[in-house]
C-alpha positions as CSV (number, residue, x, y, z in Angstrom):
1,X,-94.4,80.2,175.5
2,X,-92.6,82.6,177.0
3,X,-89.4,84.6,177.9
4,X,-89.4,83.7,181.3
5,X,-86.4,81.9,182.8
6,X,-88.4,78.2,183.1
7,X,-90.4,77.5,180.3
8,X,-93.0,74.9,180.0
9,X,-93.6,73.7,176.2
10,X,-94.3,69.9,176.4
11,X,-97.6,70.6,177.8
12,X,-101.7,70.9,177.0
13,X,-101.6,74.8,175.4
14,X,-104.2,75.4,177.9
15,X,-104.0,79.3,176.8
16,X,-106.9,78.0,173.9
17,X,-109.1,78.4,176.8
18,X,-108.6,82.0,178.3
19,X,-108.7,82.8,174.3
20,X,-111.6,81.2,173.4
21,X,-113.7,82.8,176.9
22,X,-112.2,85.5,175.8
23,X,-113.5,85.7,172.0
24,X,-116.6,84.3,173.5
25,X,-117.2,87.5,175.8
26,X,-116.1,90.1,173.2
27,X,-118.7,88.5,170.6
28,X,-121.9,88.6,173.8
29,X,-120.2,92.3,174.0
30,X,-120.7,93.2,170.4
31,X,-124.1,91.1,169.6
32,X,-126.1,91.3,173.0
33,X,-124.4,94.2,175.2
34,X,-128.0,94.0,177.5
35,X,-126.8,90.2,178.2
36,X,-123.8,92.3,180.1
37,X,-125.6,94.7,181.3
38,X,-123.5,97.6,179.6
39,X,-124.6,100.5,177.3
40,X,-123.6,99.9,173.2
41,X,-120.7,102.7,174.0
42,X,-119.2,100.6,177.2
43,X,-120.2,97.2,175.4
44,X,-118.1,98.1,172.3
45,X,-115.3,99.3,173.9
46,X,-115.1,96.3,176.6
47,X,-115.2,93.4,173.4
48,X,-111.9,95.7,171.5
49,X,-110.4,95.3,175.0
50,X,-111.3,90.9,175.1
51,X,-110.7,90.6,171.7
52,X,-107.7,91.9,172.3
53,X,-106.8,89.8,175.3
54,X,-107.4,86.7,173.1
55,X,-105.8,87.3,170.2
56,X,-102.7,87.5,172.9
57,X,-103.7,84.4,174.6
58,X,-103.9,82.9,171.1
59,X,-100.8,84.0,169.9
60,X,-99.4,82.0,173.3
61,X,-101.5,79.2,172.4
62,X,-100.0,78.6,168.7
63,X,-96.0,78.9,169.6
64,X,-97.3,76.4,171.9
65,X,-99.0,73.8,169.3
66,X,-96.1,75.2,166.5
67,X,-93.6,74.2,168.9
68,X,-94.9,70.6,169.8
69,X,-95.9,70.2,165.8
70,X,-91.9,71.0,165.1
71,X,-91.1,68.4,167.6
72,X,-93.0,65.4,165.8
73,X,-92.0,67.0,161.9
74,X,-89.2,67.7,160.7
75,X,-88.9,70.8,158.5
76,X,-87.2,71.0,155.6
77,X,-85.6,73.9,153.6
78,X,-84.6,74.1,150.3
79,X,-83.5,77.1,147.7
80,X,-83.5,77.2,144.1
81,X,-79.9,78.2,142.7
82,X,-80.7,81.3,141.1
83,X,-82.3,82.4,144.8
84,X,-78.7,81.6,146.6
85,X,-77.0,85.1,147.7
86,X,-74.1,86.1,146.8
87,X,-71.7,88.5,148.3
88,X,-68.1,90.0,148.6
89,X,-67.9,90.4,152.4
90,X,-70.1,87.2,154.0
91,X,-70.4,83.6,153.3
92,X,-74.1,82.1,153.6
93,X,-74.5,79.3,155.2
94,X,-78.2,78.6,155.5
95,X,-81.0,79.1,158.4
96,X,-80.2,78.0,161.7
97,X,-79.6,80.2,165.4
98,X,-76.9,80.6,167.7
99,X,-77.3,77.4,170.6
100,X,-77.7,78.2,174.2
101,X,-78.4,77.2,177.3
102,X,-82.3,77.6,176.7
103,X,-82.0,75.1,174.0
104,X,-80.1,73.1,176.4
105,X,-82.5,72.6,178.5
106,X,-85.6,72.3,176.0
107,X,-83.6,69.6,174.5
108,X,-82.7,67.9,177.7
109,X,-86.5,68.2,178.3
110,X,-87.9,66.1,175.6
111,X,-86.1,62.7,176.8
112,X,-88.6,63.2,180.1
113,X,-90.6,59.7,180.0
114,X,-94.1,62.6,180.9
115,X,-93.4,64.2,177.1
116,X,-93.3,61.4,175.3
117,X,-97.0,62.1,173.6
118,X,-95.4,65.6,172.5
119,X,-92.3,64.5,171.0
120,X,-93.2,61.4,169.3
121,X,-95.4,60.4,166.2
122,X,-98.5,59.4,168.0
123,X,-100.2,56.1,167.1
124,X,-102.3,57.5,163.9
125,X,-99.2,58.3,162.4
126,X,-97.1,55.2,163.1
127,X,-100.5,53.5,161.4
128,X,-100.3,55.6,159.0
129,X,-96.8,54.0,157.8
130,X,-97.9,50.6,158.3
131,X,-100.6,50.5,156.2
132,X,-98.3,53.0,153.5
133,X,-96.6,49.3,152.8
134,X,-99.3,46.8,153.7
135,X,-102.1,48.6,151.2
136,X,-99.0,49.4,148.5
137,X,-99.8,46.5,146.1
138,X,-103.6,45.9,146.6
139,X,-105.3,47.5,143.8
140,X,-107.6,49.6,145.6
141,X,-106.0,50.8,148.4
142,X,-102.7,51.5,146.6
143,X,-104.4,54.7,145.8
144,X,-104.7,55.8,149.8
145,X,-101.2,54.3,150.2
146,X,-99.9,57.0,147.9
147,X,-102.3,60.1,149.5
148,X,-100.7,58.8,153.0
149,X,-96.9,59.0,151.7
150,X,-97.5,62.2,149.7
151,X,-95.7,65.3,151.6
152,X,-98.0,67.9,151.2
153,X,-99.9,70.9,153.8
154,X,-103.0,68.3,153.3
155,X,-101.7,65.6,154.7
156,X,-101.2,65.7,158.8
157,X,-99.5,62.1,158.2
158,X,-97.2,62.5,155.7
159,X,-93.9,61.0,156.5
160,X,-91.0,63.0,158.0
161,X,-88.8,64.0,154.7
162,X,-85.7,62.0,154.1
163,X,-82.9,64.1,155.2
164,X,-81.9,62.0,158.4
165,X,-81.6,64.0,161.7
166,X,-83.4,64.4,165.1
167,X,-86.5,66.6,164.7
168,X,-86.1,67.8,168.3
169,X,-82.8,69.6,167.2
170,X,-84.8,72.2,164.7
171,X,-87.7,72.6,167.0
172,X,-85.7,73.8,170.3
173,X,-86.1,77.0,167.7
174,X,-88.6,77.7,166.0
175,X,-87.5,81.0,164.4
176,X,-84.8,80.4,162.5
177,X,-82.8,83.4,160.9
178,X,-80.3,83.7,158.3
179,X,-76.6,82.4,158.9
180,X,-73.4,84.4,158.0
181,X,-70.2,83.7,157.8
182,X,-67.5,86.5,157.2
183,X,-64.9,86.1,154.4
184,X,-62.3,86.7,156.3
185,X,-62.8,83.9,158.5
186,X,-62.0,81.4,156.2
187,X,-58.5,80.9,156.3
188,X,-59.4,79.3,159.4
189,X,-60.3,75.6,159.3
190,X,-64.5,74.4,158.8
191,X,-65.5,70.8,160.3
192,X,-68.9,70.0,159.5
193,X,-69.5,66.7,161.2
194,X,-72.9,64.5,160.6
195,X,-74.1,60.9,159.4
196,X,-74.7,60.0,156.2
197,X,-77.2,61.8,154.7
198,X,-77.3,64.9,156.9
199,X,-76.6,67.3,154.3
200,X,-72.9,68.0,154.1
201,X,-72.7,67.6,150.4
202,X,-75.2,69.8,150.0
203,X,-73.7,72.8,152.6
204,X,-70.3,72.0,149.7
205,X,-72.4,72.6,147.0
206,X,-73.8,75.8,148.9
207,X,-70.1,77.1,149.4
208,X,-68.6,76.1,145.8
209,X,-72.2,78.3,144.6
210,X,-71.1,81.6,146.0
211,X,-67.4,80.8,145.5
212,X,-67.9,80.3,141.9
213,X,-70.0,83.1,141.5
214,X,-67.8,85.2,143.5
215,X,-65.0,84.8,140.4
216,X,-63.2,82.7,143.2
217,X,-61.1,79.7,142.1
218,X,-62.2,76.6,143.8
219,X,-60.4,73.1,143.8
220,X,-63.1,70.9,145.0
221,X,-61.3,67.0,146.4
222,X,-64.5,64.3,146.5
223,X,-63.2,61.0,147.3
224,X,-66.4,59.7,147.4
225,X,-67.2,60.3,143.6
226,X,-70.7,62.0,144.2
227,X,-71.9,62.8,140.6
228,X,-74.6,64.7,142.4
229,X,-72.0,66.8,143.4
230,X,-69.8,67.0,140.2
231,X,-73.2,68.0,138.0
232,X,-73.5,70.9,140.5
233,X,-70.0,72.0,140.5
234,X,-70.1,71.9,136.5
235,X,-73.7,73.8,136.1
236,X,-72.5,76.5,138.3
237,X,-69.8,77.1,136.6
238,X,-72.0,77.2,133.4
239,X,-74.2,79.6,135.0
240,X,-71.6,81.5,136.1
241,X,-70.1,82.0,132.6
242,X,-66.7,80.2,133.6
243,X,-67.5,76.6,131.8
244,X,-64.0,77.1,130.2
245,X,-62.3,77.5,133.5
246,X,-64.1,74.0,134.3
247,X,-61.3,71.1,134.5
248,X,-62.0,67.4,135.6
249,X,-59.4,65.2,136.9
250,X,-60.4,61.5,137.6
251,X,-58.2,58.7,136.9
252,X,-61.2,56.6,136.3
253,X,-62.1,58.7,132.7
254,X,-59.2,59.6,131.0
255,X,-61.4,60.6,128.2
256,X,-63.1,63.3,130.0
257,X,-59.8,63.8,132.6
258,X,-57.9,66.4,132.3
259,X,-54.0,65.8,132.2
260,X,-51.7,65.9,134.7
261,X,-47.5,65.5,134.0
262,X,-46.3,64.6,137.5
263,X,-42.4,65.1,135.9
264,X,-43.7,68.0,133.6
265,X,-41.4,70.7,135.5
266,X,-38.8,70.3,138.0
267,X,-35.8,72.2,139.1
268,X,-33.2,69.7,139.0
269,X,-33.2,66.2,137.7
270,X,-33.2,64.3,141.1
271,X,-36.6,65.5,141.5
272,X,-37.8,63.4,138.5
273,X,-36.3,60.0,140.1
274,X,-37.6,60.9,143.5
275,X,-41.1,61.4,142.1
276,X,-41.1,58.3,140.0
277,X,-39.7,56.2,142.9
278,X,-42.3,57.6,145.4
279,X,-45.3,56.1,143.4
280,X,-43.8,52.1,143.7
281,X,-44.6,49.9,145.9
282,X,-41.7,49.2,148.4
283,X,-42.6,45.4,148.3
284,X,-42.7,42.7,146.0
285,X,-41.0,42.9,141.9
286,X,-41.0,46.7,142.6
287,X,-38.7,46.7,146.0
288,X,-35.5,46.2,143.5
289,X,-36.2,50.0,141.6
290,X,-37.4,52.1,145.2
291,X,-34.6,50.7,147.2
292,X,-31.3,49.7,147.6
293,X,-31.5,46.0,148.0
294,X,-30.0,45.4,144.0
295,X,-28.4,48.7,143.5
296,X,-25.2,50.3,145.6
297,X,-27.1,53.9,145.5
298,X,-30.9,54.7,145.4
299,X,-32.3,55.1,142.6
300,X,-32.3,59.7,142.7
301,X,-28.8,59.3,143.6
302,X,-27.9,57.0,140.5
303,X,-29.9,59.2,138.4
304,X,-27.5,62.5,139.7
305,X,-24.4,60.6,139.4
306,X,-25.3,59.6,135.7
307,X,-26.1,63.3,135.2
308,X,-22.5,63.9,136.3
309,X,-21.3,61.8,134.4
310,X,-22.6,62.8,131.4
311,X,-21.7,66.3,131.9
312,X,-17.7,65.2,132.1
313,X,-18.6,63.2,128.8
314,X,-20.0,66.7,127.0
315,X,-16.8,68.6,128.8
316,X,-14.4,66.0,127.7
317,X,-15.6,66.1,124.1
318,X,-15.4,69.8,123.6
């Protein structure tokens, strides 16, 4: 792996070999300089300079293998809340790197029919998951079911984590830095687009984190209902010291709900007819209220002309 302009990944890491001849000679340099030839002085000197040349060629070798590994397993990335950063000037948004043409064209590489064997779970692991459900209620084997399944730096056939996603989209990059956003920038508009179970709600919960923290107020619309998402929203603003700044509004639990008075305030008393009329259906038993089918004026214009009328009433009393 290198910086050149073509780049050859999904292949054998052949530079294991010029590292391993490499270690080999600097070891017969240091143990048996005679074997070479060379005086101790010349002997030591030439295995710094092959040990040297190896640990290069191994460094190669491993962006190599950690570059296929990435292809076939999909990392995953998660931080506790207290370790989320907070500040007044950027927005964090995660790991990830800036796309280019080089990942382009690594991507576009791994759909080559050749690469297959690099890309793909090879045939121990797609055993591996057969036998994770065929051995999961046989007394015995249950046991080994549950070592295969468990996620952990043990286990070369653990299953890919459930977080959806192609693995091939992480491993174009390897090294992955820091993402930041400036505050300023967001007046703008954000789309975040992905499939279910991509992690969306959890790059909300992210934002509404430093948000809260930041003193910020934050209206947060879920038409979904997550309650994942609501326990977050609430323990962060718990964290944060601001649990009485924490309203709910769901029309679902008016016993938790907080209250909302669509006809609380308005500026003149149209606005209250216009509101109420708004809500009804234009069809059906309601038409007769939200239109003018039964009534000679709509229902905010009756409501101003009985204000009028009114008024003259008080005017012609006093």
């Amino acid at each position: 792996m290198s910086a050149h302009p073509i780049e050859a990944l999904l292949r054998p890491p052949v530079e294991l070999w010029s590292a391993l001849v490499a270690f080999a000679a600097a070891a017969i340099a240091w143990l048996a300089p005679w074997a070479l030839m060379m005086p101790p002085g010349v002997a030591t000197s030439a295995g710094a300079g092959l040990a040297l040349i190896g640990l290069l060629r191994g460094r190669q070798a491993w962006r190599v293998i950690r570059y296929q590994r990435h292809m076939r397993r999909l990392p995953s990335y998660s931080v506790r809340a207290s370790q989320i950063p907070v500040s007044r000037q950027k927005l964090f948004l995660g790991l990830g790197f800036r796309w280019t043409q080089k990942h382009t064209q690594r991507l576009r590489d791994t759909i080559r029919p050749d690469v297959q064997r690099y890309v793909q779970p090879g045939p121990v692991y797609q055993w591996a998951r057969r036998k994770e459900v065929a051995w999961e209620s046989i007394p015995l084997l249950s046991l080994l079911a549950h070592l295969l399944r468990t996620r952990a730096w043990w286990n070369p056939l653990a299953p890919l984590p459930a977080v959806g996603g192609k693995p091939a989209l992480h491993a174009v990059e390897p090294d992955e830095q820091a993402v930041w956003m400036d505050i300023g920038e967001r007046v703008g508009h954000t789309l975040v687009l992905g499939t279910t179970r991509v992690g969306k709600t959890r790059l909300a919960e992210l934002l509404i984190t430093q948000d809260i923290r930041r003193g910020d107020v934050v209206i947060v619309f879920d038409p979904k209902g997550d309650a994942g998402l609501l326990r977050r929203v609430y323990a962060e603003a718990k964290r944060a010291g601001r649990a009485n700044d924490f309203y709910l509004f769901h029309l679902g639990f008016p016993q938790v709900s907080a209250r909302y008075n669509a006809i609380g305030n308005f500026s003149r008393i149209t606005e209250v007819a216009t509101r109420i009329a708004n809500q009804l259906p234009s069809e059906g038993n309601s038409a007769a209220f939200s239109h003018s089918k039964s009534f000679p004026l709509q229902l905010p214009e009756y409501l101003k002309l009985r204000s009028l009328t009114d008024m003259l009433k008080e005017d012609s009393t006093v």
